[in-house]
N, C-alpha and C positions, 0 to 999 in steps of 0.2 A: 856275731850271731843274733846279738839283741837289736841289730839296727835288721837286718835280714828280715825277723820276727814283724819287726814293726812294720817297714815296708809292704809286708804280706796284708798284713792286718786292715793297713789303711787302702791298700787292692781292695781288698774284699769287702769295705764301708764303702767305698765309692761307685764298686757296680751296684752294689745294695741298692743303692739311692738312684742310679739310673735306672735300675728295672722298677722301683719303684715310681716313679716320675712318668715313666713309659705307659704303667698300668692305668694311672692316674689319666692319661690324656684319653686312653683308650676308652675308661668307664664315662670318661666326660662325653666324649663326643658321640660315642655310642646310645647317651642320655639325650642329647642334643639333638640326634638323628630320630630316636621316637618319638621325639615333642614335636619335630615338622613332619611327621606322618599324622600324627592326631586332630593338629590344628596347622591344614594348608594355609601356607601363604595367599593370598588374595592372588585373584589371577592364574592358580592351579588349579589341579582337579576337586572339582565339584561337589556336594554330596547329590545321590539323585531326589528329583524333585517329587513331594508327594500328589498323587491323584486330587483332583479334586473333586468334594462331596458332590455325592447327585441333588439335584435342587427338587425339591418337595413341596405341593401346597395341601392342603385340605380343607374340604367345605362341606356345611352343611346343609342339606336340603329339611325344610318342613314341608309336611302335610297335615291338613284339619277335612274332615268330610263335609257331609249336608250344612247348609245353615238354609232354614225355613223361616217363612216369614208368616205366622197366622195370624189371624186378626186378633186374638191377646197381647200378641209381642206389640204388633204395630203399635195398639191403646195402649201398651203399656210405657212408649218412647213419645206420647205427647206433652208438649210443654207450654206453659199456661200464656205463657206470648205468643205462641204459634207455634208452629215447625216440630221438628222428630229430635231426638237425640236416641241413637243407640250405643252410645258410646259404652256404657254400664256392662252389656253383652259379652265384652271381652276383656274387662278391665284386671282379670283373675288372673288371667293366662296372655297376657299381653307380654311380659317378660320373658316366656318361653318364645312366644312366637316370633319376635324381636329379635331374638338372640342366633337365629339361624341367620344364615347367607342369602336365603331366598325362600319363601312361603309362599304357600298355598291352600285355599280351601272352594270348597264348590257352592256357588248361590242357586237355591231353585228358586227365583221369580225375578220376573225384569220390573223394570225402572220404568213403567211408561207415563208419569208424570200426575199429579194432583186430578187433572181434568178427568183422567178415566177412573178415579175411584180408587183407594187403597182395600182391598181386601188380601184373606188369606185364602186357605182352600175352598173348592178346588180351583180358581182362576188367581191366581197371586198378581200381584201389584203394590209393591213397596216402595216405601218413601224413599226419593235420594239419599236422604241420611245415612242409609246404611253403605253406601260407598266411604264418607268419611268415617265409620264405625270402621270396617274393615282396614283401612290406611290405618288409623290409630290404633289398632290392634297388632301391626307390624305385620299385616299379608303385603305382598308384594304381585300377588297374581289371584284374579275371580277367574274361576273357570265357567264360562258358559252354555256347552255345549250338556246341555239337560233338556230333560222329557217337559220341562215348564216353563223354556225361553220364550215358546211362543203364546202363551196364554194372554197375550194383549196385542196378538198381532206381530205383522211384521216391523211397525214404524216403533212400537214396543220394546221391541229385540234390539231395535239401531240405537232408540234412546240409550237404552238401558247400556251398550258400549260405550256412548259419549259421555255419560253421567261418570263411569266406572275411570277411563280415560282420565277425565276432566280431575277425576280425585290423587292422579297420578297412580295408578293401578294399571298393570298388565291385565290382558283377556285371551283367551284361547277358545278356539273351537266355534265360532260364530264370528261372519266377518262382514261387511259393510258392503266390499266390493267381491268380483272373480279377481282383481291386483292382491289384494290383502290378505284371500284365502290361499295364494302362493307362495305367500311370506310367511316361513317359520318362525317363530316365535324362540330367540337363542338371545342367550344368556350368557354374556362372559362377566365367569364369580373369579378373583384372582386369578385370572388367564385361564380357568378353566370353564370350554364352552358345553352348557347344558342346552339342549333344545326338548319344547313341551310339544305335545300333540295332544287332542283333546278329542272323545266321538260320544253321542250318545243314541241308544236304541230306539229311540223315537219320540217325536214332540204330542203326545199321545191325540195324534189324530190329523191333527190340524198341519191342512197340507205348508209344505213349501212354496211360494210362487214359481209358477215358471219359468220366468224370466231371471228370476236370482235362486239359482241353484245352487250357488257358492257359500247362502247364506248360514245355514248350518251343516256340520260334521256330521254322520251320521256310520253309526258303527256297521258299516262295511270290509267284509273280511280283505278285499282285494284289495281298497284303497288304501286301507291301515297297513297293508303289506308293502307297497307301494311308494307311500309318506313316509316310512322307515327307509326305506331302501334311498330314496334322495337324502332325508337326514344324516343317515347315518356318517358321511364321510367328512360334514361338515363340523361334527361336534365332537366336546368326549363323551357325556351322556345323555341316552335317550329317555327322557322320562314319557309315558305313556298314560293317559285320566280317562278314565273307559265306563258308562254311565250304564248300568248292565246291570242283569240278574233279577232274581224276585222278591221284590218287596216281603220283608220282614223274615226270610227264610231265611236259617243259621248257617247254611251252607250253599256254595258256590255248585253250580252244576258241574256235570260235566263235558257239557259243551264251553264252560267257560273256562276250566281247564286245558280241553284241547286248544283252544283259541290263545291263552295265555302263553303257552309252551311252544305255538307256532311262533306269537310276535316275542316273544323272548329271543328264540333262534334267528328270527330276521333282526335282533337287532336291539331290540328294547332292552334295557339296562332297571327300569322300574314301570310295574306297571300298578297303578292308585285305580279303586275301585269307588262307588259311589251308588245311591239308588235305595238297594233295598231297605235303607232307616235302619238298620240295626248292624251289629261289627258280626262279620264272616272272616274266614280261616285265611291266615298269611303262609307262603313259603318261599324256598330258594330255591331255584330251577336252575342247575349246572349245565353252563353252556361255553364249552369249545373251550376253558380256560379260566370263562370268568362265572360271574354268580349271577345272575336274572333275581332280585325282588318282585314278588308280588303280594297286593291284599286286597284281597275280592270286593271286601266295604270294611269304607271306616268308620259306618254308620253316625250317627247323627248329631253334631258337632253342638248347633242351638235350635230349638223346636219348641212343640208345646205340644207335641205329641204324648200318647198317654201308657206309661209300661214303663218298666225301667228297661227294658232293652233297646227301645227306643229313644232314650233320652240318654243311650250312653255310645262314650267316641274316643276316641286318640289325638294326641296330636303328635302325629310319626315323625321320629326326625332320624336322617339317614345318612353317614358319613362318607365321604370318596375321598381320596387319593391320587394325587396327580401326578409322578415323575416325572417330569419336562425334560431331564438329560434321558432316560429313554422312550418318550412319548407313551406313557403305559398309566391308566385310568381304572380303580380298581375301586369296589364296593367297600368299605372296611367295618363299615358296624351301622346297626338298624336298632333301634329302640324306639321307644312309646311311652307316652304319658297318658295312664286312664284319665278322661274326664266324664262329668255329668251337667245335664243342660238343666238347669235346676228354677224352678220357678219359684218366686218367694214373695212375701210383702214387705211392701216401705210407707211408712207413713200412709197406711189404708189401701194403696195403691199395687197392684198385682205386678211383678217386675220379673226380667228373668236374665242369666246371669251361667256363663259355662265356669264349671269350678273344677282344676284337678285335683284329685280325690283325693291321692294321700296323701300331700300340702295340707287339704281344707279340715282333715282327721286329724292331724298333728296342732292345726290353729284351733280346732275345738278342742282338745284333750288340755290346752295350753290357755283355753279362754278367751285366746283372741279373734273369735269368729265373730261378728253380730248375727247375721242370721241363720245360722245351724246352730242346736245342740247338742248335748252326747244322748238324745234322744233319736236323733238323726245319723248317727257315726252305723246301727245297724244296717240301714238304707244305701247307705257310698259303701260298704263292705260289699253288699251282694253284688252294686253292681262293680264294683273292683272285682272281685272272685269271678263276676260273670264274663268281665273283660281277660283276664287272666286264662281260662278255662277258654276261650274263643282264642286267644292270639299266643298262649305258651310266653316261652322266654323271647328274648330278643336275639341276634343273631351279632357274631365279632368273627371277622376272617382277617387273616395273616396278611 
């Protein structure tokens, strides 16, 4: 009975250990089996592959309004060896304007050279120098097409491209030839292509020849319609410099609002305004999807004109957006820098000099100004407040 007993015993140790041994294989392999579902073998299925990012650029456009030239400024860039230097003029704001993709501001007086006499108003005629003032100031483009291109004639007007040219400067809106005046003026900034168009409402008086009809823009509703309509397919944005409105009035008509809202719709992406010497009202014009910029004037960048509304200006700068994997070119933020065109002394000598405003309040409250003091910070207030009260905030879209 005790060997029976025993027999039993050792039965039932021996399946023990087979089902146990069984279990064991099972929990193995079954462990084994989820480790090759988590991590494929090479040469099995795949994980799927992720999308890849859309490609993105952004660029910045500047704008700067009027820069005049009156017989102060000129005396004030003579140098005791000869020649002009205006270099001083934008030495402030050189670093803003440098800092954009592509700038812009509008000269009223051509270039037609020593022989016919430097003056200011009303017949202008300025030194060359101010082509390399502007280069060093980081513009990239003179707009020409103004009411004072032709105040030295037409051979004037030609210089005054060859001079600008010759400084490595872009020109719009006054052209040499009818070939020239059919070439757009485009811009490829990081692959993204801007094109400029340029008009202004008249050269005040003084005709055109007839024979070179090509030679200035002239703000013509049909053709400005027209110019857009060939542009537009060529570029992603149309910027539009429109030399218009009434001197010194704080407000844009409203025929230049109807005009604004027509070339918006055909097409314009920004329309810069110029002329009246003092800053007039900006807005966004909603069009079909996207945003229309406009600013009726950015009034008066440098001068020696007399008011503080007249001696004060912007320098806009305007952001875009480019998706290249969906071809889609959108506005995305518009801001401003108040300036003042500020005339001062040096060394006896009458000088003049664009300063933004609340940089030049922060270097005076700081000390480091030479020529303003905190006698002067009430003066760049008003026209900072007066700049603020004409243009609001700035504008940021999604």
């Amino acid at each position: 009975m005790k060997v029976d007993k025993q027999v039993k015993k050792s039965v039932v140790i021996v399946l023990f250990l087979i089902c146990l041994g069984l279990a064991s294989s099972y929990w193995i392999n079954l462990s084994l089996t989820q480790q090759a579902v988590v991590t494929p073998v090479s040469g099995e299925a795949n994980p799927q592959p992720q999308a890849e990012p859309d490609i993105i650029e952004n660029i910045t456009l500047a704008a700067a309004g009027d820069c005049l030239m009156h017989n102060t400024q000129i005396w004030s860039g003579q140098q005791p060896g000869g020649g002009y230097n205006f270099d001083a003029f934008f030495k402030q704001v050189q670093p803003i304007i440098a800092s954009a993709d592509y700038s812009s501001t509008n000269f009223e007086a051509p270039m037609a050279g020593a022989a016919s006499g430097y003056t200011g108003y009303p017949l202008f005629n300025s030194p060359d120098e101010m082509a390399s003032a502007f280069k060093q100031a980081g513009f990239d483009l003179v707009v020409t097409a103004n009411n004072h291109i032709l105040d030295r004639g037409v051979q004037g007007a030609l210089r005054t491209l060859q001079v600008l040219e010759q400084a490595g400067l872009d020109t719009v809106g006054v052209y040499s030839s009818q070939e020239a005046s059919e070439q757009f003026l485009i811009k490829d900034l990081k692959g993204i292509r801007v094109g400029y168009l340029a008009y202004t409402y008249s050269t005040n008086g003084i005709p055109v020849p007839d024979d070179k009809p090509y030679l200035v823009n002239f703000l013509e509703r049909e053709k400005i319609l027209k110019d857009i309509s060939i542009l537009r397919p060529q570029v992603d944005i149309v910027i539009l410099v429109l030399h218009w409105g009434q001197e010194y009035s704080p407000k844009p008509s409203e025929e230049q609002k109807a005009l604004a809202r027509e070339f918006c719709a055909a097409g314009a992406d920004v329309i810069l305004g110029s002329h009246p010497h003092v800053i007039q009202t900006m807005e966004v014009i909603p069009v079909e999807g996207r945003n229309c910029f406009v600013i009726y004037s950015m009034g008066n960048f440098i001068s020696h004109q007399i008011g503080l509304e007249r001696n004060s200006g912007v320098i806009l700068l305007m952001e875009f957006r480019k998706n290249f994997t969906l071809n889609e070119t959108k506005l995305t933020r518009v801001d401003y820098i108040p300036t003042y065109s500020h005339p001062y002394y040096d060394n006896g000598r009458q000088q003049f000099r664009v300063v933004p405003i609340e940089d030049t309040i922060r270097r005076i409250e700081q000390g480091e100004e030479p020529y303003l003091g905190r006698g002067d910070i009430p003066t760049l207030q008003a026209v900072l407040n007066h700049t603020r009260s004409q243009l609001g905030e700035g504008y940021s879209f999604n």
